[in-house]
N, C-alpha and C positions, 0 to 999 in steps of 0.2 A: 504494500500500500504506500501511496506518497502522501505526504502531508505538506502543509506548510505551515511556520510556525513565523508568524508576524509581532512587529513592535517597531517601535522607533529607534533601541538601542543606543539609545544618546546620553550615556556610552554602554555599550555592554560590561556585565555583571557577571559574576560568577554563577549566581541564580540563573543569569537566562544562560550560561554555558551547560549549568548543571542541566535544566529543561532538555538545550540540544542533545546533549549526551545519552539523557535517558530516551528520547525521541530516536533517537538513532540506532536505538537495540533494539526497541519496538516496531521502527518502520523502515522498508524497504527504501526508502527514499525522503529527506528533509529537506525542504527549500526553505532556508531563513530567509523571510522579506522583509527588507529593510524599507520604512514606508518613507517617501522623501512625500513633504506636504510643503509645497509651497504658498500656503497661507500660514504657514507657522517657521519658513526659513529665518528669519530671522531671532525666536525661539530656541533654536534647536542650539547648542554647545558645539558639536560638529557637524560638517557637510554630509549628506548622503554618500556620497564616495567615499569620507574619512572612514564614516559609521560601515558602509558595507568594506574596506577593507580590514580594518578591525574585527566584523565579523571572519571574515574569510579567514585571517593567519591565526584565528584564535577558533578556529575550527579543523584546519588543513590536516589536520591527524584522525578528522573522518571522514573516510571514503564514499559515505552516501551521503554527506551533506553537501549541499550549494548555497552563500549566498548569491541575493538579485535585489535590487530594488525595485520598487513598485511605487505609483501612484495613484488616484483615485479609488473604486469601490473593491474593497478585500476582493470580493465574491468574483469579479472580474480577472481579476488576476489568478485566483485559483482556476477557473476557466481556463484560462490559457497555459498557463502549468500542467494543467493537464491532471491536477492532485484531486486525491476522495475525501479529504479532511481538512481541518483545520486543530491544531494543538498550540493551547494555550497552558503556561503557567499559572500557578493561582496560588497568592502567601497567606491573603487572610480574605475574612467574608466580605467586606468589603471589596475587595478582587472579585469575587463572585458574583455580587449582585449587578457588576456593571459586565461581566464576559459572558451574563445569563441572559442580559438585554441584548447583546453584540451575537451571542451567537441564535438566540429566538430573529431579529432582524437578520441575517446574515441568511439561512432557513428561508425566510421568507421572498427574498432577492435569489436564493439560488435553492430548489427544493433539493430536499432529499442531503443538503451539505450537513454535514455532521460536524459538530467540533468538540474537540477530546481534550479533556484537563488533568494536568500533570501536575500534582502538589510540588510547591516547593520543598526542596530538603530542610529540614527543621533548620540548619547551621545558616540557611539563605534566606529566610522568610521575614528577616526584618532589613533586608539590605535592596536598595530603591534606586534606578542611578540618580533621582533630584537629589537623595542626601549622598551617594557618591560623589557628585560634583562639586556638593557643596562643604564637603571635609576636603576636596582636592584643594578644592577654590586657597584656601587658608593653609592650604601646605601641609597639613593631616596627613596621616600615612592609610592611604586606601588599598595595599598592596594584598592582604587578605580579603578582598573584595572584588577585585576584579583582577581576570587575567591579566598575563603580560605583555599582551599590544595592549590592552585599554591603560595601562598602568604605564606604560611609555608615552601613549598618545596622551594624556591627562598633564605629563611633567612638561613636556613641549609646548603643550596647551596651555599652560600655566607660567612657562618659564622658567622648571624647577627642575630641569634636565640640565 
């Protein structure tokens, strides 16, 4: 089965590494889509190209993941991927009640699409990239938090490489 497993990633987490990982022994195939929204580029901490390279070298040691970016309606993009799913991570209930909305809508826009929830590992359920950014911002050590592109890309980003 293919999935794809979408978010903004700005920046990725070790949480959503943890998601790909477990995504990746369960499915035949994982497209992380990196959503580039340009009514929120200026928003965003990194470019769509920073964020999906970051995904990529903090992926490259799995053979059935892909990232790609993506724009406009999830449902659209899975279409064209060619995927039977969607999998999302989930840290707390609040996480839930908004990917219950997303994926009942998402269902509705494309019948029969399924999306599959992946708890977060207990060690990753309180880790966010707004509060990764925001320990980076100040020069806090976010190095147990996020891989090591995002942990490189954050020092440069900050000027603390």
């Amino acid at each position: 089965m293919h999935v794809v497993y979408p978010g903004s990633f700005d920046p990725l987490t070790n949480g959503h590494l943890d998601v790909i990982q477990r995504a990746s022994r369960l499915f035949g195939r994982v497209t992380v889509a990196v959503l580039e929204n340009p009514n929120k580029r200026g928003q965003y901490l990194f470019t769509a190209e920073e964020r999906l390279n970051i995904v990529r070298e903090a992926t490259a040691h799995l053979p059935n993941v892909e990232a790609r970016t993506f724009s406009g309606l999830l449902v659209d993009f899975v279409r064209q991927v060619g995927a039977q799913a969607i999998v999302k991570g989930l840290r707390a209930v609040s996480d839930y009640e908004y990917e219950l909305q997303m994926a009942h809508l998402n269902r509705q826009l494309l019948p029969g699409l399924e999306t599959l929830f992946i708890l977060a590992a207990t060690r990753y359920s309180f880790v966010s990239s707004t509060m990764v950014k925001e320990i980076a911002r100040y020069g806090g050590d976010v190095s147990k938090l996020v891989p090591p592109a995002t942990l490189r890309a954050l020092k440069a980003k900050f000027g603390q490489g």
